[in-house]
KEKE-3310 file (N, C-alpha, C; in steps of 0.2 Angstrom, whole numbers, plus 5000, padded with zeros to 4 digits):
npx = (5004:5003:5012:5008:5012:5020:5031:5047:5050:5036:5030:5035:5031:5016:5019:5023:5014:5019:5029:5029:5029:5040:5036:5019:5007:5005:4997:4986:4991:4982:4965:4957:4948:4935:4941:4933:4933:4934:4947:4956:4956:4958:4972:4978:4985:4976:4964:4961:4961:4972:4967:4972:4985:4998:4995:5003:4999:5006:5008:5007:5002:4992:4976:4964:4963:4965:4953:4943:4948:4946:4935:4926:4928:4929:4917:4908:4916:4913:4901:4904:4911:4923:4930:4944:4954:4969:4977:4973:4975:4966:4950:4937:4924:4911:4896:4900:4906:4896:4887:4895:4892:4898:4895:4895:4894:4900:4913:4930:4941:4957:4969:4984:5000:5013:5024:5026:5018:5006:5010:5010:4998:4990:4997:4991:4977:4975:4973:4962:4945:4932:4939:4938:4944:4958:4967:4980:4992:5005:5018:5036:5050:5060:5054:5045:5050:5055:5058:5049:5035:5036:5033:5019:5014:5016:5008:4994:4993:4994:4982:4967:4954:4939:4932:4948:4956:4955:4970:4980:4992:4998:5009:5021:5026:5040:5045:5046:5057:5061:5066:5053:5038:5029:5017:5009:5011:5006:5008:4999:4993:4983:4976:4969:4954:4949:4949:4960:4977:4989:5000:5009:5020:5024:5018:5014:5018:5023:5030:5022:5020:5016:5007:4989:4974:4961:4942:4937:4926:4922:4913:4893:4887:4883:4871:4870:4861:4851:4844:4849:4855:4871:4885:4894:4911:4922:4932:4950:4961:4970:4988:4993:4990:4973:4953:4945:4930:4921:4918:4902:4896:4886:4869:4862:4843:4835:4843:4850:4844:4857:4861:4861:4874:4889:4905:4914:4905:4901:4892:4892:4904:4903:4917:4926:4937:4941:4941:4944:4938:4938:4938:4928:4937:4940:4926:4919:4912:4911:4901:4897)
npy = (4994:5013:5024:5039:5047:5065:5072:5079:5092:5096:5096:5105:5117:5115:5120:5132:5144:5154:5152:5144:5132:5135:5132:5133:5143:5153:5152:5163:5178:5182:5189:5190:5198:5198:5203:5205:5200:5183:5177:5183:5183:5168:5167:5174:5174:5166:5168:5183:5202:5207:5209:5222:5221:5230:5233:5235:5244:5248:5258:5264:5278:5287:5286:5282:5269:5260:5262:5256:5244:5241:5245:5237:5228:5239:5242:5235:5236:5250:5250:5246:5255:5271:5276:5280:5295:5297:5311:5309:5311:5315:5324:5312:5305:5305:5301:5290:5280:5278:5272:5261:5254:5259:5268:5282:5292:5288:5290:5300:5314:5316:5330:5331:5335:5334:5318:5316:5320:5314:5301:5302:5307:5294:5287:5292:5288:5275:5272:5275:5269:5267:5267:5260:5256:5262:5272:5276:5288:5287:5299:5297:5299:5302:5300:5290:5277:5261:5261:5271:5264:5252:5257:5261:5249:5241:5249:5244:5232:5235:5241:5245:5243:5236:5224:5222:5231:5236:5241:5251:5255:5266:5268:5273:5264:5264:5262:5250:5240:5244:5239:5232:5232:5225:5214:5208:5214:5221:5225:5237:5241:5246:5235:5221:5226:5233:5231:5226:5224:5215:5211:5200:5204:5203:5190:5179:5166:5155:5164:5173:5169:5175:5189:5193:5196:5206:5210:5221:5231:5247:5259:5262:5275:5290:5302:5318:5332:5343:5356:5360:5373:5383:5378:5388:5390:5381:5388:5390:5379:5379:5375:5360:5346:5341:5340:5338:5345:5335:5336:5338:5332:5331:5324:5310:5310:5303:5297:5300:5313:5325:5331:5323:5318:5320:5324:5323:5329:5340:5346:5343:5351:5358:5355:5367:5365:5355:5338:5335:5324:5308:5290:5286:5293:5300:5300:5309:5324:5340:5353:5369)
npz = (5000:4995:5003:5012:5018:5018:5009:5015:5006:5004:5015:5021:5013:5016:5031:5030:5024:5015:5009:4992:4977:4962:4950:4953:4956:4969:4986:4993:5002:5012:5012:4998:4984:4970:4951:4942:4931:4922:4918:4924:4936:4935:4935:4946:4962:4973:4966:4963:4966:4978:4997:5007:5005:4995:4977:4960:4946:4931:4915:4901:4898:4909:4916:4909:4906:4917:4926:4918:4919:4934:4938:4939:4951:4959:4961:4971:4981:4981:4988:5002:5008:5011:4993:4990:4979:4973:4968:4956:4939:4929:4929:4938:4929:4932:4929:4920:4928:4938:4928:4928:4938:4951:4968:4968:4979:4990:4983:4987:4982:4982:4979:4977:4975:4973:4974:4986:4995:4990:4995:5006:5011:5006:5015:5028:5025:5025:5037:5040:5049:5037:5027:5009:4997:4988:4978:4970:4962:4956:4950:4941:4953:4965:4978:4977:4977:4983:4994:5000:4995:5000:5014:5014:5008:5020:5026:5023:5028:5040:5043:5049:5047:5047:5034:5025:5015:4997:4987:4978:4968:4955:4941:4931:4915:4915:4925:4928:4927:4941:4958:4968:4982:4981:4980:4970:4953:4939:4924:4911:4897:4880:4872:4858:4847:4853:4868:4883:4888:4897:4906:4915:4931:4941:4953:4965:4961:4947:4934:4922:4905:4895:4888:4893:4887:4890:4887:4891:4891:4887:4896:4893:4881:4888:4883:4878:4887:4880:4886:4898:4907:4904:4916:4928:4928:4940:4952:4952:4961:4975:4978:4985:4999:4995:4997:4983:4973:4961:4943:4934:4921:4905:4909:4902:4897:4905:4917:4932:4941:4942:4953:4963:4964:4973:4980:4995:5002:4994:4981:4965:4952:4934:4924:4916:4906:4891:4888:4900:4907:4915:4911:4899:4890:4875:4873:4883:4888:4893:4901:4890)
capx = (5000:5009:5014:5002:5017:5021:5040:5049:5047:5026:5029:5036:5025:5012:5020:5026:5012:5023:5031:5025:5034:5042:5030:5015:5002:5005:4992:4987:4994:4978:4960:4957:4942:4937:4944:4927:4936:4936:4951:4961:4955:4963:4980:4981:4985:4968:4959:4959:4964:4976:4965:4976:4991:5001:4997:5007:4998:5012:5005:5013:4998:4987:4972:4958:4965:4964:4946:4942:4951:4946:4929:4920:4929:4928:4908:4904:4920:4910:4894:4905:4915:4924:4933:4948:4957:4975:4981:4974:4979:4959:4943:4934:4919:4905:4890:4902:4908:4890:4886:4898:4890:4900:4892:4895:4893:4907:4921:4932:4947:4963:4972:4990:5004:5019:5023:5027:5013:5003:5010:5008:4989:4988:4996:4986:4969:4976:4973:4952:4941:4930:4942:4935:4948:4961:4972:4986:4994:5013:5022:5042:5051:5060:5047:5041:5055:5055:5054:5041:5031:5036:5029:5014:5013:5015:5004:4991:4992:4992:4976:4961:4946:4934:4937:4955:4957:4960:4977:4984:4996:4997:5013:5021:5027:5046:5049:5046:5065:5066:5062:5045:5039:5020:5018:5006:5013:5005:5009:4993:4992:4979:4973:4966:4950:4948:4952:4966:4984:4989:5008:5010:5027:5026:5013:5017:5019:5028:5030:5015:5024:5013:5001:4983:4969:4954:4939:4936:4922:4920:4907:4890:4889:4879:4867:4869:4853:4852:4840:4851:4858:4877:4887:4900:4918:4926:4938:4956:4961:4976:4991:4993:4983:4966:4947:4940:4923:4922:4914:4895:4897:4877:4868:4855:4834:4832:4847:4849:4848:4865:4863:4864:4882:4893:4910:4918:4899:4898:4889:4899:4901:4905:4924:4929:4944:4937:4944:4946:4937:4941:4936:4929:4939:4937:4919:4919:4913:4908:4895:4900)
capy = (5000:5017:5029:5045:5052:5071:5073:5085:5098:5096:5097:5113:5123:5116:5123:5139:5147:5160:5148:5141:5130:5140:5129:5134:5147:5153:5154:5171:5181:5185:5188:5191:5200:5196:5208:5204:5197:5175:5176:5188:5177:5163:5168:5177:5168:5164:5172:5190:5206:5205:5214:5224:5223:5234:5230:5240:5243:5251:5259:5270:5284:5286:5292:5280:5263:5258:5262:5250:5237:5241:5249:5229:5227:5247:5243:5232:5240:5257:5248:5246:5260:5276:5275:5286:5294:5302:5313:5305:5315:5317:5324:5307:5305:5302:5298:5284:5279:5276:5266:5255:5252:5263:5273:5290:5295:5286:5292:5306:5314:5323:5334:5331:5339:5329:5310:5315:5323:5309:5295:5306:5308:5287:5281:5292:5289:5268:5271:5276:5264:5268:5265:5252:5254:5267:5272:5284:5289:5292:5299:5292:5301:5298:5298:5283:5271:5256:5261:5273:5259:5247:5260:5261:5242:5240:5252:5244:5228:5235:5243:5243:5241:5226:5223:5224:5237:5237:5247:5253:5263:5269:5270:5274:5260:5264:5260:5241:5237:5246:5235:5234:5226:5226:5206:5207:5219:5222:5231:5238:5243:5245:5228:5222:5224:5239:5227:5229:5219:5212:5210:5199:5206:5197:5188:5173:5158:5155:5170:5172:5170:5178:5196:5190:5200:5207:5213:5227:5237:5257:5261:5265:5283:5295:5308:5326:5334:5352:5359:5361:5378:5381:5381:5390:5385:5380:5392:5386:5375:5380:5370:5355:5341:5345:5340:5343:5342:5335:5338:5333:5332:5332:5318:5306:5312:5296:5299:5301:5321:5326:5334:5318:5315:5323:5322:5328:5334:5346:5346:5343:5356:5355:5361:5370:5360:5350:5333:5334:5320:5303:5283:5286:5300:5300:5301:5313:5332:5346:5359:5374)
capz = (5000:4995:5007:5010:5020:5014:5008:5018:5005:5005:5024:5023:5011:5021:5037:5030:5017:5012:5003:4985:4970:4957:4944:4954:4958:4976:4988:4993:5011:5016:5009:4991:4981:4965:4948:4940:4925:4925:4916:4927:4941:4936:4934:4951:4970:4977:4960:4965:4968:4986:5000:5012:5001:4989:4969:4956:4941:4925:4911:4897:4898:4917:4917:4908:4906:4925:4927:4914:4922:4941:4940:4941:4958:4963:4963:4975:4986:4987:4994:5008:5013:5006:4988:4991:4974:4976:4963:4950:4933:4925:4933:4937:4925:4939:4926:4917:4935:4939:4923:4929:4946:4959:4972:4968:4987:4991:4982:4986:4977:4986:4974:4980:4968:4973:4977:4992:4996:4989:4996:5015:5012:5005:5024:5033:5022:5027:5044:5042:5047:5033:5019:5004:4991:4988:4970:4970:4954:4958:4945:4942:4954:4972:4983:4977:4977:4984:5002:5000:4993:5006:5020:5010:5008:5028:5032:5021:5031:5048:5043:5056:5043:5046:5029:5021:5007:4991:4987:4969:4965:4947:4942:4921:4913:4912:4931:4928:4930:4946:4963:4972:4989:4979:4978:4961:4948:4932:4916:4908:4892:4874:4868:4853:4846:4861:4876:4885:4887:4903:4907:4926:4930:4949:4958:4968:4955:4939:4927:4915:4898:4887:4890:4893:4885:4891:4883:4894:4888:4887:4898:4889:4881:4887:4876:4879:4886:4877:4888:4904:4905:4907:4922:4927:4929:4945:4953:4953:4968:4979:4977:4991:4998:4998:4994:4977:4970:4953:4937:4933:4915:4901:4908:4896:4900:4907:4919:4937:4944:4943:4960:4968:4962:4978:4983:4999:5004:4992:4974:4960:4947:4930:4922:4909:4903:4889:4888:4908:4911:4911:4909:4892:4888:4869:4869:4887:4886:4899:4898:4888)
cpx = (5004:5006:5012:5008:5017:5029:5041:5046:5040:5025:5029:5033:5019:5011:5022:5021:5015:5027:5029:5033:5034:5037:5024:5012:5002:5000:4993:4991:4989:4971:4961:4949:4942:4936:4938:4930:4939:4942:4958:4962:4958:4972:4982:4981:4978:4963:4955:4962:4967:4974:4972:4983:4993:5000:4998:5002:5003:5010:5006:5009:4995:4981:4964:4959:4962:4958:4941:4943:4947:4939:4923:4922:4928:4921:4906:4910:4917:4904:4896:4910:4918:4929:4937:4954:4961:4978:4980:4973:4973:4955:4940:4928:4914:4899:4894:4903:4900:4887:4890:4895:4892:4895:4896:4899:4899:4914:4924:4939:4952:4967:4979:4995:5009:5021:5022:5022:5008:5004:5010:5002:4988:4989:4992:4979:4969:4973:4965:4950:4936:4932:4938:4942:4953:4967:4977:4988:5001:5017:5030:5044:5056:5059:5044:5044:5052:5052:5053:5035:5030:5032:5022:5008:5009:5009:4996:4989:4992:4986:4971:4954:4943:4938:4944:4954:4959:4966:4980:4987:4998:5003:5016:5026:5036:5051:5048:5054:5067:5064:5053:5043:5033:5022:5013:5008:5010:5005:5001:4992:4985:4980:4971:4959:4945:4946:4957:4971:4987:4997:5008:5017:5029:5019:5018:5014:5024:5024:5023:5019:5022:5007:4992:4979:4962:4949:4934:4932:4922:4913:4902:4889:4884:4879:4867:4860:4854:4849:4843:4855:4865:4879:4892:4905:4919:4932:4943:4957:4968:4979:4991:4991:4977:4961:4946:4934:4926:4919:4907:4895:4887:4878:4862:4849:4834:4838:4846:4851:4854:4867:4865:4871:4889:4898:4914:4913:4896:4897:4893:4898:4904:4912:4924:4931:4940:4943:4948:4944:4938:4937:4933:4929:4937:4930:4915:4919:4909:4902:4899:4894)
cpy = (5006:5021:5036:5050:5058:5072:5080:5093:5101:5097:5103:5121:5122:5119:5131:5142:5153:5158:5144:5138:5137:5138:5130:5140:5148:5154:5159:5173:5182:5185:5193:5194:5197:5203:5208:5203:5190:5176:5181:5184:5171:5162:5170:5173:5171:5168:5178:5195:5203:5212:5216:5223:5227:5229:5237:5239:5250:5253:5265:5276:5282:5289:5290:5271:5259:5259:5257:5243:5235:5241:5242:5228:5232:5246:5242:5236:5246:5255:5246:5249:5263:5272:5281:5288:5299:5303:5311:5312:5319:5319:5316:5309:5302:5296:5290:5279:5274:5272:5262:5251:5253:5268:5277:5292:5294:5290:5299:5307:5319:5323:5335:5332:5333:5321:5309:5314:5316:5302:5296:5303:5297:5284:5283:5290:5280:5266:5273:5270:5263:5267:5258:5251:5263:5266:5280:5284:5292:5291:5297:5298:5299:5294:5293:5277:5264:5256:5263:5268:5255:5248:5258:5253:5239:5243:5249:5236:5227:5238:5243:5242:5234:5225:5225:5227:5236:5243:5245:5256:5262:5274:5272:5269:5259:5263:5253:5237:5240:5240:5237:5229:5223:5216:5204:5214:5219:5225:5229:5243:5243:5240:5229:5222:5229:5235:5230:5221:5220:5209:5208:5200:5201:5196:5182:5167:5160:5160:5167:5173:5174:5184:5189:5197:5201:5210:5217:5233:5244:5257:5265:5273:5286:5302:5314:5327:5343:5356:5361:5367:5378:5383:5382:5387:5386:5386:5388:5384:5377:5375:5366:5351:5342:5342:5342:5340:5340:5336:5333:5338:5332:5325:5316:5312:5308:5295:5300:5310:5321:5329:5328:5315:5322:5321:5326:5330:5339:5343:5348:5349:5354:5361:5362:5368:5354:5344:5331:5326:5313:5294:5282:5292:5303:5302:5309:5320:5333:5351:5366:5380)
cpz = (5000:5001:5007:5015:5015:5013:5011:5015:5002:5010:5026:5019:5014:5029:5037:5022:5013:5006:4997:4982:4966:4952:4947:4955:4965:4979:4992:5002:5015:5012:5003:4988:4972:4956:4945:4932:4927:4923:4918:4932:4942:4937:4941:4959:4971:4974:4962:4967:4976:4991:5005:5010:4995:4982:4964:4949:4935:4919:4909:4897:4903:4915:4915:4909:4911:4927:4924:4918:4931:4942:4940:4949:4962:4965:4968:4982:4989:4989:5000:5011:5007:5001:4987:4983:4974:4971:4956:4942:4929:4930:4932:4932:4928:4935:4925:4926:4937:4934:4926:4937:4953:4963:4973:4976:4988:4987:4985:4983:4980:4980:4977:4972:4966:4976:4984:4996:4996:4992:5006:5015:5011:5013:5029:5031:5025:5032:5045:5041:5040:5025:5015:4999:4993:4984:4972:4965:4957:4950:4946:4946:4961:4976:4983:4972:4982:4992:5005:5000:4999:5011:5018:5010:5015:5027:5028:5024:5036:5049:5049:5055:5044:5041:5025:5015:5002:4989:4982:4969:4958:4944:4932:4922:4913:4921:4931:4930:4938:4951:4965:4976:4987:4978:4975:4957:4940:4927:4911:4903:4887:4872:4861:4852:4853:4868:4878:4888:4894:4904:4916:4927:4936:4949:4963:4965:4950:4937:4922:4908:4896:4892:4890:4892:4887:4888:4889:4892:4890:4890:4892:4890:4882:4884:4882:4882:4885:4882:4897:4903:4909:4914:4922:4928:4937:4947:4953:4961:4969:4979:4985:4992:4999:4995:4989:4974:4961:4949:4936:4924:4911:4905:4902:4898:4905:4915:4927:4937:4946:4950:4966:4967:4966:4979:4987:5001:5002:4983:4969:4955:4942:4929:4917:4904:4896:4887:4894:4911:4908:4912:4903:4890:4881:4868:4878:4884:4892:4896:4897:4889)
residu = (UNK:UNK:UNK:UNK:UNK:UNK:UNK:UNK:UNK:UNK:UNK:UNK:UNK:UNK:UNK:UNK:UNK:UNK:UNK:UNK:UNK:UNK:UNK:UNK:UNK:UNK:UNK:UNK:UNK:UNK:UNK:UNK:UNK:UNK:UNK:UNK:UNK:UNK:UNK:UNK:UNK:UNK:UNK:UNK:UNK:UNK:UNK:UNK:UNK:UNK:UNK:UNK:UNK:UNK:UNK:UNK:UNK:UNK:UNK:UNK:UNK:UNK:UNK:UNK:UNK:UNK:UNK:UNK:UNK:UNK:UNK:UNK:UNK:UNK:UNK:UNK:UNK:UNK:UNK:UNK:UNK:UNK:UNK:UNK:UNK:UNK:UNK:UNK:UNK:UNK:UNK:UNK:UNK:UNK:UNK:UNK:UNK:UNK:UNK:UNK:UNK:UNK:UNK:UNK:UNK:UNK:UNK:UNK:UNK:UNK:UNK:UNK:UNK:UNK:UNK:UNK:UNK:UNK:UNK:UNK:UNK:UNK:UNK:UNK:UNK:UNK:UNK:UNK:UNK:UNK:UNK:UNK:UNK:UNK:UNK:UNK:UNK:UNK:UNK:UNK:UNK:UNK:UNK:UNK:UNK:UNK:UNK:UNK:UNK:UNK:UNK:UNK:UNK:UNK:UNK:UNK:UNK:UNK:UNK:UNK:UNK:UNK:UNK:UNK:UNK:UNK:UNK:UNK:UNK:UNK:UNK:UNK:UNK:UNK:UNK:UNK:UNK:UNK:UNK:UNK:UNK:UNK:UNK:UNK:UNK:UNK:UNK:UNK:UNK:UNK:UNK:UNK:UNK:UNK:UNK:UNK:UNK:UNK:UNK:UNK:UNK:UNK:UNK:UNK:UNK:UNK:UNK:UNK:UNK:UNK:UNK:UNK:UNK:UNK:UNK:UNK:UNK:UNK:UNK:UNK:UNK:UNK:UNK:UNK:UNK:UNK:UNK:UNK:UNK:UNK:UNK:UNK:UNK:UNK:UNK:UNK:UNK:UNK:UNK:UNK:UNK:UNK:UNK:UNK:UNK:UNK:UNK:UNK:UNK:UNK:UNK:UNK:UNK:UNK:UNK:UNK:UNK:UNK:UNK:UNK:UNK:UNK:UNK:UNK:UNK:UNK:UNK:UNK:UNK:UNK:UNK:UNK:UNK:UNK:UNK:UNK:UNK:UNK:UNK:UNK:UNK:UNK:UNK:UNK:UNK:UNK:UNK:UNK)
# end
């Protein structure tokens, strides 16, 4: 009769999960959510983003890509606590946001200039219990080397939320060769076919040879309504960390009052800037 013994090194990744085979698929360090793509799912330790850990996503232009990719797992995140968004490059696009199924209410947006700055405001925003998700946007610089990151990472594992946080940072494509403590890293680029292209730089298993492609839909477009009269522009915002409202873009007829779309407790307005807004930027306009 064979032998149901465990061989020493079956004994020791079952005593130490930190450890995985180099030909395997690691299991995860803690609880996992899911990216709401099957096929993203499977490639990842314990099929999902890594709650309360650092994940790096790399991509040659910031600004619409990421929201395509996030905004299936963002949804269900802002049904259960705030949706914090640090520096990010575009005016978020609320109405599209809202087609996809986030709560509005939830988000807010700190307008932080420097990495530094942004990666201050990310450790202390770590530390609310109300956090659900939370995206930083660090451009290359210093400040958000490796052990800035690392802090970032920690402090996203000593957390104090019921639930563990999703945590992004949003980094440009050409630091890929540098280190990082983030333990899933992926390069996100334009697909074919208007998907998007999937590069696993790390996770915990064997290297992904090849890109994996999603068919990542553009949120549906909403129709101008002529009959809303314009609003004015926003004053300029003082440089630093700080709260900002953000743009309520035309919505459809059919449409939810715009008024209910708040961020930071005050009513969003519309901007100026055309081409400010972002998730489907190409077809995005403001009121003129």
């Amino acid at each position: 009769m064979p032998s149901t013994a465990l061989s020493p090194s079956h004994a020791l990744l079952h005593r130490i999960p930190a450890l995985w085979r180099a030909s395997e698929l690691g299991a995860p360090q803690g609880p996992v959510f899911s990216t709401g793509f099957a096929a993203l799912d499977a490639v990842l330790p314990g099929g999902g983003w890594p709650a309360g850990q650092l994940t790096e996503l790399l991509q040659p232009e910031a600004g619409w890509r990421e929201w395509r990719l996030l905004a299936p797992a963002l949804a269900p995140l802002s049904q259960q606590g705030t949706v914090l968004l640090v520096g990010p490059p575009w005016v978020p696009y609320l109405p599209a946001l809202a087609a996809q199924g986030l709560r509005v209410s939830a988000l807010r947006w700190v307008q932080a200039q420097t990495p530094a700055e942004r990666l201050w405001v990310a450790e202390q925003a770590l530390r609310c219990r109300d956090l659900a998700a939370l995206l930083v946007w660090l451009p290359e610089g210093p400040a958000s080397q490796a052990s800035s990151l690392r802090r970032l990472h920690l402090a996203a594992q000593a957390g104090a939320q019921p639930q563990p946080p999703g945590l992004w940072a949003l980094r440009p494509w050409r630091v890929q060769a540098q280190s990082s403590p983030a333990p899933l890293r992926i390069g996100l680029s334009a697909g074919a076919e208007d998907g998007l292209s999937l590069n696993v730089f790390k996770r915990r298993g064997q290297a992904l040879s090849q890109a994996l492609w999603l068919a990542a839909a553009r949120p549906p477009a909403l129709r101008p309504r002529p009959t809303w009269p314009p609003v004015p522009s926003v004053p300029s915002v003082p440089s630093g960390p700080s709260m900002h409202p953000v743009g309520i873009p035309v919505l459809a007829p059919e449409a939810t009052d715009p008024s209910a779309f708040r961020v930071g407790g005050r009513a969003a307005r519309a901007v100026s800037d055309r081409g400010a807004h972002v998730v489907d930027r190409p077809a995005a306009r403001t009121l003129s």
